[in-house]
Each structure stands twice: as structure tokens, then as C-alpha cells.
C-alpha positions in Angstrom: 128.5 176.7 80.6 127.7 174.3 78.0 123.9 173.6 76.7 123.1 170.3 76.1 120.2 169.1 74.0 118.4 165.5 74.4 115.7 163.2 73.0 114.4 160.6 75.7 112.4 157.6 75.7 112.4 154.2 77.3 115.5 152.2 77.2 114.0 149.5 75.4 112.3 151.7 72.2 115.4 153.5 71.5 117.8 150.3 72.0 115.9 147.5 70.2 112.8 149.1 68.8 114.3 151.8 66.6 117.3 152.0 64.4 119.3 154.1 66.6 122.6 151.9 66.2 122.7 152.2 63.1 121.8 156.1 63.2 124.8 156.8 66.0 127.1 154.4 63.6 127.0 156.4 60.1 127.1 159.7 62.2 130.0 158.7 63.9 131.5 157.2 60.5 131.0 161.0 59.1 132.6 162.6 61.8 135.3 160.4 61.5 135.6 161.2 57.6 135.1 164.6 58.5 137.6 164.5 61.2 134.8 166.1 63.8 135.3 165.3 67.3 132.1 163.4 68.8 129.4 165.6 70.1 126.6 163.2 71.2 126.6 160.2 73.4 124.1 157.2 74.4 123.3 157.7 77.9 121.2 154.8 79.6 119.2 155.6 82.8 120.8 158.9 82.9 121.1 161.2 86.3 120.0 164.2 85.4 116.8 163.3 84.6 116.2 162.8 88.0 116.3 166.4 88.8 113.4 168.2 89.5 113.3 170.3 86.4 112.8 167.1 84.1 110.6 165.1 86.6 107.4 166.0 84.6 109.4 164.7 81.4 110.8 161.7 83.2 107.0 160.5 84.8 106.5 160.0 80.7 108.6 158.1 80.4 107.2 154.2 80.7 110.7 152.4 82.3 114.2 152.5 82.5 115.0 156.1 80.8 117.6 156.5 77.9 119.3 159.6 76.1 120.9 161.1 72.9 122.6 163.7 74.5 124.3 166.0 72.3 125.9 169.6 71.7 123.7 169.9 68.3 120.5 170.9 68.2 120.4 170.6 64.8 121.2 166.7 65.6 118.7 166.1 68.1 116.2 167.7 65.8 116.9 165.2 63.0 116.1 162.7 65.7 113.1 164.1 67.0 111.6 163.9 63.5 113.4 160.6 62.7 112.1 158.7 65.6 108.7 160.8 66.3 108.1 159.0 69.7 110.5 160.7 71.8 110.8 163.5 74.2 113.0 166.4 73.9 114.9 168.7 76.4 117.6 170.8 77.2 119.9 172.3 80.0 122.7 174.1 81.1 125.5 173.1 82.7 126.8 172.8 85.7 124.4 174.2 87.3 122.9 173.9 90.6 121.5 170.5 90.2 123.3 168.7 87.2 126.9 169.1 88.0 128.0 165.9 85.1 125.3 165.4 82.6 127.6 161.9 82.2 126.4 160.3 85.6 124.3 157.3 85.4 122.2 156.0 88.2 
């Protein structure tokens, strides 16, 4: 099983109100320096937040849902404090109601 960590918010505050691009670019810049193999991705309207065990998270949420969704805690940390209005959450998987934490509606 793998643990994956995530921040949340609405589509539209993590893809045009805040920096993100240019947060996701220099990370993946020093990975590539670093020769690191991604660990986080940009997930828009992703499925697993449709799964019971996030629907209190997702009813927060004010429209279309987006994700960081990492491997790192330490990365979705940084991003919690960097970007304040955002939820956080993790999960385990597969498991018996996330079986690809990829799937987008």
C-alpha cells in the first residue's frame, strides 16, 4: 500500500488565484537537477474525493475540486503553509473504495 498526502481547494484558487505553477515548475526543475523521480501530481476534479471518507472535506469545498497529490508529506506541508487556504488529507491505497487515486470524474 502506498499513503498518499493532499491539499485541496477549488479549482479556480489553486489554478489562477495562487502561484501554484510556478511552485509545481521549480520543484519539478529540482527534481530534475537532482535526478528525483516525480512524486506529486495536479489532479483536477479528482475521484477519490468522492468517497465517503472525504465527503465532509469535499462539502468545503465551494466548486469544481482540485489536488496536490503527493508521496511527501513534508511537500504537502510546505504547501499547506504556503497557500494557507487549503485543506489537507490523506489515504491509503488501494483500498476498498479508492482503487487509482489518478481517476478523474
Amino acid at each position: 500500500m502506498t499513503t498518499y498526502f493532499f491539499v485541496a481547494a477549488s479549482e479556480k484558487f489553486l489554478t489562477v488565484e495562487e502561484p501554484l505553477d510556478e511552485i509545481l515548475k521549480e520543484r519539478m526543475r529540482n527534481y530534475k537537477e537532482n535526478n528525483k523521480e516525480i512524486d506529486f501530481w495536479l489532479l483536477k476534479n479528482p475521484s477519490f474525493l468522492q468517497t465517503t471518507q472525504f465527503a465532509d472535506l469535499k462539502s468545503k469545498i465551494p466548486s469544481t475540486p482540485a489536488v496536490v497529490l503527493s508521496t511527501d508529506k513534508k511537500f504537502i506541508t510546505f504547501l499547506k503553509l504556503r497557500l494557507e487556504f487549503v485543506a489537507v488529507g490523506e489515504f491509503e491505497c488501494p483500498n476498498a473504495e479508492i482503487i487509482d487515486p489518478f481517476k478523474v470524474e
